[in-house]
N, C-alpha and C positions, 0 to 999 in steps of 0.2 A: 786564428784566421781560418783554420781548417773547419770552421764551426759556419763562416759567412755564406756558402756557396750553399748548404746544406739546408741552412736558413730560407732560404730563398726556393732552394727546391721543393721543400712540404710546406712552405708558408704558400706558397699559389700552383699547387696543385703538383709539386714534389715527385717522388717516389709513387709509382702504383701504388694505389690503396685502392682498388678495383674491391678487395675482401678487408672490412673493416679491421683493422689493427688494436688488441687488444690496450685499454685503457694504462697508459705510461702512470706508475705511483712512483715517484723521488723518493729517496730516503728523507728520515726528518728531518726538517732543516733546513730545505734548500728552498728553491725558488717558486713562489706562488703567483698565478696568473693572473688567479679571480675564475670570473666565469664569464663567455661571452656575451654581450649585449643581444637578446631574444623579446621579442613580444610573443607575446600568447593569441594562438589564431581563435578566432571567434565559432565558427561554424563546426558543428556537431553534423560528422554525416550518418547519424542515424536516424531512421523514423519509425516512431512509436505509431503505428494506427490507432489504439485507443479500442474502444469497444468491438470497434468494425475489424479487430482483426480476429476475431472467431472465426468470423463469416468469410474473412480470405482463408484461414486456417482449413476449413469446409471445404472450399472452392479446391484447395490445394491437393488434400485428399483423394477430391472427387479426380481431379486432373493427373495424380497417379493409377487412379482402377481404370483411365481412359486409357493413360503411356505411362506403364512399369518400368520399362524402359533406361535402362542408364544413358547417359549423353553420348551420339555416336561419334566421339572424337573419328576413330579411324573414318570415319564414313562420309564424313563430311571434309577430311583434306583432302579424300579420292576424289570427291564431287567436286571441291573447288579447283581441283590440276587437272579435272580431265575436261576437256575441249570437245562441247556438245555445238552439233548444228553448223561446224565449217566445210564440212566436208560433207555430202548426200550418203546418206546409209552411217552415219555417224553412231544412228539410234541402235542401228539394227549390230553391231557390231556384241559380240558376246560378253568382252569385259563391260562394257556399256550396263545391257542388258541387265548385268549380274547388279550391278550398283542402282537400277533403276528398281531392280527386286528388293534391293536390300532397304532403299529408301522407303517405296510400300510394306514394307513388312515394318519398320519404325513408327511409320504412320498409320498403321493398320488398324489404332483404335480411332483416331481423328476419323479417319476413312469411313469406317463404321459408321461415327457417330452422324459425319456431317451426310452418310448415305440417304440415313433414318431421318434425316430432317427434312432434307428434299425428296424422298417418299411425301411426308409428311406436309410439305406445302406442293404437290401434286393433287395430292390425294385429297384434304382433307375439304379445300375450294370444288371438288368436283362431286365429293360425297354431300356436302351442302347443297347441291345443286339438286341431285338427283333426289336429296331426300324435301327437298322445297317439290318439287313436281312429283313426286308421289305424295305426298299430302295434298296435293290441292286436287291430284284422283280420288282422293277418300279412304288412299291406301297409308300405311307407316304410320296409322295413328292420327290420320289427316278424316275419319269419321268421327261426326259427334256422336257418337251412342259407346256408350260405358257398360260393357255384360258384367252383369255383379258374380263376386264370388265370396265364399265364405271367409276366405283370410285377406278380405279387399284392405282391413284399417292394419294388419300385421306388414302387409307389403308396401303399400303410404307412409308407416313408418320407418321402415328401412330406407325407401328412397329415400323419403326428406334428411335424415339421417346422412345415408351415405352424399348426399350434398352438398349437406348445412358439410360436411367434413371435408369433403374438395372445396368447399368456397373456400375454408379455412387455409387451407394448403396454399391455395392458390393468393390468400389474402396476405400469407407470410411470404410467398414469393416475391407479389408487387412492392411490398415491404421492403426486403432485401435489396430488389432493384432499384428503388426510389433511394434506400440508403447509400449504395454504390455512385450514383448518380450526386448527389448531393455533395456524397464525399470529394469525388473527383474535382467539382466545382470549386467546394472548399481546398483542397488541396493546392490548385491552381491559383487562386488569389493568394493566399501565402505564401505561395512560390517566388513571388517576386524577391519577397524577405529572404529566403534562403540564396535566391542567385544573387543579392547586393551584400548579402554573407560571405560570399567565394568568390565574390570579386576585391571586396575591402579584403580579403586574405592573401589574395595575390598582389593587392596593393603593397600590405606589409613585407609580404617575401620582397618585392622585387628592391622595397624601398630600404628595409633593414639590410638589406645585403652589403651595401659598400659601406654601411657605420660598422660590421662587424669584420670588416677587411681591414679597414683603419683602426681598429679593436688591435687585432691580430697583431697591425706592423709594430702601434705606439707597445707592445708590450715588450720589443725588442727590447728598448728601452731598460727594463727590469731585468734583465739578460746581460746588456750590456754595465749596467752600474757596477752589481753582484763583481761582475769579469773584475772590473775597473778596481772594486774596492779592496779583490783579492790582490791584485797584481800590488797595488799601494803598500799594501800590508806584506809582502813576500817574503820579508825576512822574519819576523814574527809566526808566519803563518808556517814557513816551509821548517823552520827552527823550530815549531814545536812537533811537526811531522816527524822532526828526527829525533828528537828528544824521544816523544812516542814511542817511536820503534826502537829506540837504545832502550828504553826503558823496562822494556821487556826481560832483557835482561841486569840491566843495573839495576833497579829498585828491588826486587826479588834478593840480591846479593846483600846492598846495603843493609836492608832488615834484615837480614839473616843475623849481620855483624852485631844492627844495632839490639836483635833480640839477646843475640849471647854475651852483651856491655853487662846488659839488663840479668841476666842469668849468672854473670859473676857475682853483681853486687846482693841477688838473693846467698849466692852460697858465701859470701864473706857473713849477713845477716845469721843464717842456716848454722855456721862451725861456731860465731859467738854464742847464738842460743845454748849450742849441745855443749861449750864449753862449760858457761855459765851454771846450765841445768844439773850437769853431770856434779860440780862442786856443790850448789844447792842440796843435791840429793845425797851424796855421801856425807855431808854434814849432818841432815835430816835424819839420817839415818840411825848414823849413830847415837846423836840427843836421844832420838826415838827410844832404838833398844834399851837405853840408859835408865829412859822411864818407865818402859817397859818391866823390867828387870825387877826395878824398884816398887810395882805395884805387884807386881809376883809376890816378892821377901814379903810386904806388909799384906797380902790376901792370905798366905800362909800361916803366918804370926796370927791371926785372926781365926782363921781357920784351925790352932791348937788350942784356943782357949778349950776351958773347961763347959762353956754352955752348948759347945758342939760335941759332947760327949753324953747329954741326956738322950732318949731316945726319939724322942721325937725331931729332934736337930739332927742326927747322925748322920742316917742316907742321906740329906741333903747337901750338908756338909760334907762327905766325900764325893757328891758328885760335882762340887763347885771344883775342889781339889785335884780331883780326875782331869776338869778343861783348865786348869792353870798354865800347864806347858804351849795353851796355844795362841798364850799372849807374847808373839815374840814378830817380829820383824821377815818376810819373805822376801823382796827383792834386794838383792843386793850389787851396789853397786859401784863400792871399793875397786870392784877389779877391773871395771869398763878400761880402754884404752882413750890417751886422750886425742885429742886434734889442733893441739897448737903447732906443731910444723906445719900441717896443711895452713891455719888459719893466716902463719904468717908468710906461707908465699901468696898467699889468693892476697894479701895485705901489699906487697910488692906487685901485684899483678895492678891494685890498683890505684898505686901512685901514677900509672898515666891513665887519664882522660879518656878512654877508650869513645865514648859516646861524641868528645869534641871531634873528635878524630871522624867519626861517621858523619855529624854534622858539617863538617868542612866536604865530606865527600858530596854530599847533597849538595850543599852550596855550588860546588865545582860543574854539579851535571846540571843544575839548575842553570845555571850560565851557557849552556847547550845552544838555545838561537841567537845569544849575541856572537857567540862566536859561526857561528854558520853564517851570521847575517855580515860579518867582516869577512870569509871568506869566500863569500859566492858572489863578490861582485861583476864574473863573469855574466851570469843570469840575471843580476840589473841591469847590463848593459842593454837586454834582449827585452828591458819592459819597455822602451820609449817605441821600439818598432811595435811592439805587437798593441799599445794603444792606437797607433795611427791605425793599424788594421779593422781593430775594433772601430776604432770613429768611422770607418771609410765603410764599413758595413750598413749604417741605417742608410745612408745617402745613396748605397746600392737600391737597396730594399727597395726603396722611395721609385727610382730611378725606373726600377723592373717595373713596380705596379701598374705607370705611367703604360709601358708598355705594352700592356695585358689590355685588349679590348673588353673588358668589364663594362668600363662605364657606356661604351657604345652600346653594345650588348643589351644590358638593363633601360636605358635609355628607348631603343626599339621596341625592345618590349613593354617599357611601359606605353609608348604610344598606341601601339595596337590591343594593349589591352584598355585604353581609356575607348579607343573607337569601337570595338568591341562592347564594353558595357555599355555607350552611347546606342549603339546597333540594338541592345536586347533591348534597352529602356522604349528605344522606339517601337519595338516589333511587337512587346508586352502587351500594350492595348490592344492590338491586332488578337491575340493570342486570346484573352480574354473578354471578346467579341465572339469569335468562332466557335471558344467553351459555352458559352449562351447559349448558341444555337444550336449546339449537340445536348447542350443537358437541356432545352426545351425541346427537342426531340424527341431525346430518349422521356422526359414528361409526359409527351403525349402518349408515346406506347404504354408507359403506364397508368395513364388516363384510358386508353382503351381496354384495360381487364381492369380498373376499375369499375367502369361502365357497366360489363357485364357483369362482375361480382354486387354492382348496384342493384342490378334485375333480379338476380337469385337471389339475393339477402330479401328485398322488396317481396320477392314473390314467395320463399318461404317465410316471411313474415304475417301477410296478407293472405295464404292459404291456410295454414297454422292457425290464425285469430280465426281466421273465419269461417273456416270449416264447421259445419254440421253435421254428426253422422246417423241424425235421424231425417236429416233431408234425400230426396232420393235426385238422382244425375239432372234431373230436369228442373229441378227448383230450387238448389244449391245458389247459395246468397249473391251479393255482388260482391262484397271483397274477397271471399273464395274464389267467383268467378278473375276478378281482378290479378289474384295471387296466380292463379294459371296463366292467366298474359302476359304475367311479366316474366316467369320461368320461359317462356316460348319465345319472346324478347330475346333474352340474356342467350337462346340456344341460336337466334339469328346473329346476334353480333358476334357472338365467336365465332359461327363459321366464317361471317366478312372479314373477323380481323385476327383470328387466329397464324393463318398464312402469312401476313405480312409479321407478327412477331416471330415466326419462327425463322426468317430469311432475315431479320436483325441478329436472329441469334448463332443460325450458321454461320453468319461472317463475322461476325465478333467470338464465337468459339474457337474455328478454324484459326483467327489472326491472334486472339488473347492465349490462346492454352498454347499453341509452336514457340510463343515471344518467351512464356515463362518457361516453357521446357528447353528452349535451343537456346534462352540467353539468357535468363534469369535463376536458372538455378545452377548451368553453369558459372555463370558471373559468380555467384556465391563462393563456390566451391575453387575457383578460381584456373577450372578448366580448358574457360574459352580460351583464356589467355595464352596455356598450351597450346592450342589448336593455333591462334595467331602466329604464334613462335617458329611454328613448323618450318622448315628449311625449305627455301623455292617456295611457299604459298599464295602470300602477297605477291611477289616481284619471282618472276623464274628463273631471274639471273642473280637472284639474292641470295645468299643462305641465309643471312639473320637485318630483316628488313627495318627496324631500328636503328642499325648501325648504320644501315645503308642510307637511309635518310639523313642521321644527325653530323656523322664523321664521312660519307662517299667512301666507308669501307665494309663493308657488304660480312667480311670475315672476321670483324670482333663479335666477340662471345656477347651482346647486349640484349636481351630478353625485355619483354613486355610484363611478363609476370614478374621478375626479377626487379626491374622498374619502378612495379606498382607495390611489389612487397615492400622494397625498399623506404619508398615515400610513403607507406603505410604506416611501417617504423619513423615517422619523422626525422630517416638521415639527412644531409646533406644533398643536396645536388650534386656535388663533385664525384659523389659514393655509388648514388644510384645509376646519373648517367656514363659514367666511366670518361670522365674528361679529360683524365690524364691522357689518353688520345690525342687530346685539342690541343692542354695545353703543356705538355711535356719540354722540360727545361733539363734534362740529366747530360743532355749533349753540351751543355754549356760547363758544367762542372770539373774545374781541374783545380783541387784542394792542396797536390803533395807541393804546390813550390812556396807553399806559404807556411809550411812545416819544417822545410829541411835546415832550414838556418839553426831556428831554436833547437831542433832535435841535433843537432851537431854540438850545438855550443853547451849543453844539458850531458852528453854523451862524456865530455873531456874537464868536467868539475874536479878536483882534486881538494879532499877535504881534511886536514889536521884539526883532528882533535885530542892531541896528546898532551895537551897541556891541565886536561883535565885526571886528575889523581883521584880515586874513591877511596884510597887506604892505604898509607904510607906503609914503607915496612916494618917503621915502630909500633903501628898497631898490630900488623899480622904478629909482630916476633911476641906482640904482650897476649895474643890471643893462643899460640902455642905456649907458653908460659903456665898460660890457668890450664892448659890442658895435660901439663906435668906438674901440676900444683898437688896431687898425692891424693886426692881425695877419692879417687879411686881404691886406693887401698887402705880407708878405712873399716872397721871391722864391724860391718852394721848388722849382722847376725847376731854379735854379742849383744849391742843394744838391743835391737829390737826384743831377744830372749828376756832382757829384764825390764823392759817396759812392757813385754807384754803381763808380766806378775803383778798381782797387788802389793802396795806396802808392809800390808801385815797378812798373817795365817790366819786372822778373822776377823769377819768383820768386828770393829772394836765398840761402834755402838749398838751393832745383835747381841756380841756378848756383854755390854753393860745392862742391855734390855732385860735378856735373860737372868740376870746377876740381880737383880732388883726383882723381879717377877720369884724367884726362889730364893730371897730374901723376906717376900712377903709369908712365905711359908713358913717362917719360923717362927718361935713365939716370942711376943714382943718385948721387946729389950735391949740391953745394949750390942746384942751380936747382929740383930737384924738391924741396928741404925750405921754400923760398922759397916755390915758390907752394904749399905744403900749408899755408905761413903764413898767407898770406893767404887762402886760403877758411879756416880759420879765423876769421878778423878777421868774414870778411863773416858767419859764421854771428853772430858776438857782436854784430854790428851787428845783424840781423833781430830777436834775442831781445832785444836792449836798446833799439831806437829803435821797428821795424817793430810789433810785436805790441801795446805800449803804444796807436802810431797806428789801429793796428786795430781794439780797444775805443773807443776815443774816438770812431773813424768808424760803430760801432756805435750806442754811444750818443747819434749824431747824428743817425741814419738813424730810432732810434725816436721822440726827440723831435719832430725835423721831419713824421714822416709824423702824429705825435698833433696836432700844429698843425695841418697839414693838414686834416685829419677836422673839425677841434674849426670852424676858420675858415670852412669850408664853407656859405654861409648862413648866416651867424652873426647876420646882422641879423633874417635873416627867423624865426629859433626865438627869437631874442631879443623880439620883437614876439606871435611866437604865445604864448608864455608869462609875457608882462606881461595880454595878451588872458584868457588863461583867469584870473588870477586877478583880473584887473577884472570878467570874466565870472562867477565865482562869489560875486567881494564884491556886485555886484550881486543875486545871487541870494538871498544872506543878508537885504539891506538890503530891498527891495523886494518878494518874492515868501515868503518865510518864512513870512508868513499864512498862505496858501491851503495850501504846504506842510503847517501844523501844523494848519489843517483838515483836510485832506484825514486824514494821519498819525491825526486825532483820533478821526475815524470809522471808521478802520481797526482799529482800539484799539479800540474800544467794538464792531466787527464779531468781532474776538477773542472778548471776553467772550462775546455773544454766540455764537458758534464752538461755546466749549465745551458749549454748551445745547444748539447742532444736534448737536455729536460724540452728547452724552446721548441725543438723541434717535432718532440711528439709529440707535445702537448698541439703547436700548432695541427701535425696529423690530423690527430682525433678531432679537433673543432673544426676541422675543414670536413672529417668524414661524418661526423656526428650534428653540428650545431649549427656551422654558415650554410647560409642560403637549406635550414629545412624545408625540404619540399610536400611534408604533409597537405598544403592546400593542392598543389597535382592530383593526389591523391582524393582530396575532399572531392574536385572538382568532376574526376572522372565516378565514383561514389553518388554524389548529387545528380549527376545525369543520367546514370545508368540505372544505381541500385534503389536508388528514391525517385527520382523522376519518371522513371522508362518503366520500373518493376511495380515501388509501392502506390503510388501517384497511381498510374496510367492502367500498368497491364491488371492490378489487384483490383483496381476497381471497376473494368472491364470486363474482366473475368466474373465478378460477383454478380455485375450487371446481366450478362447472359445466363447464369445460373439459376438468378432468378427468376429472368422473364420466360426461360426453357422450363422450370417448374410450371410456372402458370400454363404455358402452353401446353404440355402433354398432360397436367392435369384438367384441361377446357373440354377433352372427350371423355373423360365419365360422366362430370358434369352435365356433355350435352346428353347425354344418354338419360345422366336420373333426373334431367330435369324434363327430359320429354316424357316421359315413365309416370313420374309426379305433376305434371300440369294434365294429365288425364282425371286426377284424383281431385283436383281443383275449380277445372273448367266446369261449366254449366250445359248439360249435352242436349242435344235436340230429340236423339228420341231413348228409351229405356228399354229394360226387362220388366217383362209383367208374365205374374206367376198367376195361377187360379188358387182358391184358397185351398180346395176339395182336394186338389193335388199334390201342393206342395206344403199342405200343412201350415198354412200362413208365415210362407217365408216367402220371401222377394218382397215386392211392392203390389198393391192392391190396388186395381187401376176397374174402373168398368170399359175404359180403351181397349181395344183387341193390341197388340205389336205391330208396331210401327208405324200407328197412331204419331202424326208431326204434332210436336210441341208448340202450342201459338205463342209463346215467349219471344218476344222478339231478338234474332241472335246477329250480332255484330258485325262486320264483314273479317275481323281479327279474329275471329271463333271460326270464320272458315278453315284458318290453318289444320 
């Protein structure tokens, strides 16, 4: 019951979890939840521009070498708390002053730029002026007569050149700008799709919300069965708890017993072997030397014949005679000591059963939870109350939820957010109207540099084609003439509409480059949000103006970045906005009166288990028995001494090998078939007496050395293992209480267990899973850093960049194009050289200078 109240406090918003709580793992085994019921949000808050984002990348650049500048956090919480204009002389005030310096010096490259531009539309409507009236005095280039010079076709080509290269500039400009422009539009009508993105996401949050709260309660459910099914089972369960823990020590004793059952009846096996072996081998032995002996006397007798006195037989023959002595017998093993006393106490040892005697001990502990489960009917009594507890908990659950304004909550906000979506859907057309008429605006501005890049392209097309440069200035064709008019064109329209693009573009640089520097690339970086954070900025009675809005407590720690990280991370809502604030239940918790009962009635168990025996005394007195059964004082240095010898002093079929091999040495006859006889013999002797002795002395060598091992301290394992199971029948008899307290509280710790598993497990899904607030996050993302940034201020920014390119490159152009429609035009009067003088250069005229041209000349050729 200690488990219900706890339940309840992390299932709806619990314990602080202000700092997310490290993910709860159960040991194996226990209770599994699942995973809470989630849909997957739709909306992607990121936006890829696509091609066009070189050209923002460019733009971005260029808006760094304006403002290097890092973000003036400090500078701007000063400006936002200090209080301009209430009071007369506010301005003139020094701290003032200082912040009004520091903001100029921030904006010092905007400052610049936007100085040079209105120089620029001052200036540039007034130079147009003045240079239209002095051309129509006949001054700046406003006379038709063209003085020839020697490099006149080198510097024609330069101009048109450096032109033809500014229109180009200027045509990647309007380019750039028309793309910016376009983009915007586009952007804009897709936009709809992404706000019906973040609205269907907010839908899901609000609406998943209370299936995962009901998620949450029905899984009590699996908490409680688990409880249920333990307490059913308690006797079983808590009886083998004890079992367990006696076992630690019984079972370790038991096998001790039952290994050294197991170790008698090897050395009862062990003493018959050596017994056996030991008569084997002295019988062996003897036959052995017997025949031994006998092939001696008849190699001998053979070895006196008279055919081993020729010479050629001689040496031979005495050197068989020589190895005769070493056909005899090496181990011997007449004098070993026997082992029949040992064999027949280990033989009495094992008239009793020793292993039934273990077996019955087993059987006894194995009876462990039946008897715990007869003697703990104290703690049956305490399962009927602690079911009611358990039942009486979901109905709590239930009971609380009601309580919790959730559903009103969610319910309000879905209304205002369906009015809301209603609101945008309406306002959209509107929106999408107004985009029309800025992007047919900003069209037109770039229909006016297209205009004039029409007239230059035109007119160095049409001077270019049709230029002659063996025409002289007065009879130069009509599309040269033409190609001149239309350069003089293109330099009239840009003075009219040069100024008006440049007053588009100061107030679109001024507003697009402050929006990316003061809020989109802090937005990024996630600066601003410091800046909002700031203590007193927002509200000057606030410290943290979050808090102050959601809870009317101005002094919880709740941050805006904090907030947005959070729902970044797709936690919870409960995590991010710290609602344990709102909804804090710990005052309601008082767990110890639903404990003390059971903890009293678990505290005074009294458990007998004496009736369980692991090892009568007939076993221990038969287990001291084998351990003065003498087998320790056998004399296993004697055997091992002659089991470690061979049977014989030679090998007997080396030397029949050899016996035959020096056999063949001799000359053939009845002495060499005699002794090929008898190394035969000796072979039949080896395989028939030898090789028998040889197993046997094996079979002796293994028994003796298991003796050994087994004899080695045999009193003192014999002692330690009477010890361990006195030591655990004690354990049984005397401490088994405190054991199956202990075991009892561990058990009910279980139960218990599975209510803390519930409990973190709810934790983490409250801090991690219900009510994700990732679309929060989407939402502020979508308006800000795509709407406000990539959308708007990016393609605003491009748009001024490009139509400010066009613009400051429209004065070189006017210049090489007034420069170059000289070279073009058809002039009224010329240069005339004499030939005498100039050596027939110039033009050969019989006119004297300044001789009028009767060519008829245009009223547009007066420019």
């Amino acid at each position: 019951m200690a488990v219900e109240l706890c339940l309840l406090l992390l299932l709806f918003c619990g314990s602080t979890i202000s700092e997310v709580q490290p993910i709860y793992k159960p040991p194996p085994g226990t209770l599994d939840f699942g995973f809470v019921p989630a849909k997957t949000y739709d909306t992607g808050a990121y936006h890829e521009p696509g091609p066009i984002g070189i050209l923002f990348k460019i733009v971005h650049a260029f808006l760094y070498l304006v403002q290097p500048n890092s973000f003036p956090q400090d500078l701007i919480r000063k400006l936002a708390q200090q209080k301009f204009g209430n009071t007369q002389g506010d301005y003139q005030k020094p701290e003032n002053v200082v912040l009004t310096l520091q903001a100029i010096y921030y904006e010092i490259g905007f400052i610049v730029s936007a100085a040079l531009g209105l120089l620029f539309i001052l200036l540039l409507p007034l130079v147009g002026l003045c240079f239209c009236m002095c051309r129509c005095c006949d001054n700046c280039g406003g006379e038709m007569h063209q003085r020839q010079k020697k490099n006149a076709d080198c510097q024609r080509s330069c101009f048109a050149t450096f032109l033809f290269v500014a229109s180009l500039i200027i045509s990647v400009g309007v380019l750039c700008a028309y793309a910016a422009n376009q983009h915007l539009t586009n952007q804009v009508r897709e936009a709809k799709k992404l706000v019906n993105s973040n609205f269907k996401d907010l839908k899901i949050f609000l609406n998943d919300t209370p299936a995962q709260i009901d998620y949450l309660v029905s899984q009590y459910n699996t908490t409680k069965d688990k409880a249920l099914s333990d307490l059913n089972n308690v006797g079983p369960l808590l009886g083998s708890r004890v079992q367990e823990q006696l076992g630690k020590e019984v079972r370790p004793a038991l096998d001790a017993v039952l290994t050294m059952a197991g170790a008698i009846r090897e050395t009862k096996e062990a003493l018959e072997n050596v017994s056996v072996s030991v008569e084997v081998l002295q019988e062996g032995t003897e036959r052995l030397h017997a025949n031994l002996t006998n092939v001696k006397t008849h190699l001998s007798n053979t070895l006196n014949d008279s055919a081993c006195s020729v010479a050629q037989a001689a040496s031979t023959c005495n050197i068989i005679r020589n190895s005769l002595h070493q056909l005899n017998i090496n181990a011997n093993f007449s004098g070993l000591p026997g082992v029949s006393s040992q064999l027949a106490k280990v033989n009495d040892v094992l008239k009793i059963d020793l292993s039934s005697l273990v077996q019955k001990g087993y059987a006894a502990f194995n009876d462990t939870p039946d008897l715990v489960v007869n003697q703990t009917r104290n703690i049956l009594s305490a399962v009927p109350y602690i079911k009611n507890v358990l039942e009486s908990i979901g109905s709590n659950i239930t009971t609380f939820t009601k309580t919790l304004p959730v559903q009103k909550i969610l319910a309000d906000l879905t209304i205002y957010l369906t009015q809301s979506e209603a609101y945008v859907q309406d306002y959209f057309p509107v929106v999408e109207q107004y985009d029309f008429y800025r992007w047919l605006g900003c069209l037109i501005l770039c229909c006016m540099v297209v205009l004039i890049l029409v007239f230059y392209y035109l007119g160095l097309l049409c001077g270019t084609c049709g230029y002659d440069k063996h025409a002289s200035p007065t009879t130069r064709g009509c599309i040269s003439n033409t190609g001149g008019n239309f350069l003089m064109a293109g330099v009239g329209f840009s003075f009219l509409f040069s100024w008006v693009l440049m007053i588009v573009v100061v107030l679109t640089f001024v507003t697009g480059g402050n929006v990316e520097k003061l809020v989109c690339e802090p937005f990024e970086d996630r600066t601003l949000f410091k800046v909002l954070d700031t203590p007193y900025l927002l509200n000057q009675h606030w410290k943290n103006y979050l808090s102050g809005i959601l809870f009317k407590n101005p002094n919880i720690n709740l941050t805006f970045e904090k907030v947005y990280s959070d729902c970044k991370e797709n936690k919870g809502i409960y995590t991010s906005l710290h609602l344990e604030h709102l909804f804090n239940i710990n005052e309601f918790l008082n767990i110890s009166m639903y404990t003390e009962d059971v903890a009293l009635k678990i505290e005074h168990i009294q458990i007998n288990l004496s009736k369980i025996v692991l090892l009568d005394e007939i076993g221990k007195e038969n287990l001291l028995n084998f351990s003065s059964s003498g087998i320790e004082g056998i004399n296993f240095a004697a055997y091992l001494t002659e089991i470690n010898k061979s049977v014989t002093k030679v090998d007997l079929l080396s030397f029949a090998n050899d016996l035959e091999a020096r056999a063949d040495q001799l000359p053939k006859g009845a002495l060499e078939n005699a002794l090929k006889g008898h190394a035969n013999n000796i072979r039949m002797i080896h395989n028939q007496q030898v090789v028998p002795l040889e197993q046997a002395m094996s079979t002796l060598n293994q028994s003796v050395r298991l003796l050994k091992r087994t004899s080695s301290e045999l009193t003192v394992k014999v002692k330690n293992v009477v010890s361990a199971v006195n030591a655990a029948q004690l354990l049984i008899n005397n401490n088994a209480s405190l054991i199956i307290v202990q075991e009892t509280k561990k058990y009910m710790d279980t139960i218990v267990g599975y209510f803390e598993q519930y409990v973190e497990w709810v934790k983490e899904s409250i801090a991690m899973e219900v009510a994700a607030c990732k679309p929060i996050a989407n939402v502020i993302d979508t308006a800000v850093d795509i709407f406000l940034c990539s959308y708007i201020t990016d393609s605003v920014n491009t748009f001024w960049f490009g139509l400010g390119g066009c613009s400051i490159f429209l004065i070189p152009a006017i210049i090489f194009a007034v420069k170059l429609s000289k070279y073009y035009r058809r002039m009224d009067t010329e240069d005339v050289y004499d030939d005498t003088e100039n050596g027939n250069n110039g033009y050969h005229k019989e006119h004297l200078y300044g001789i009028h041209n009767p060519v008829f000349t245009s009223s547009v050729e007066q420019w």
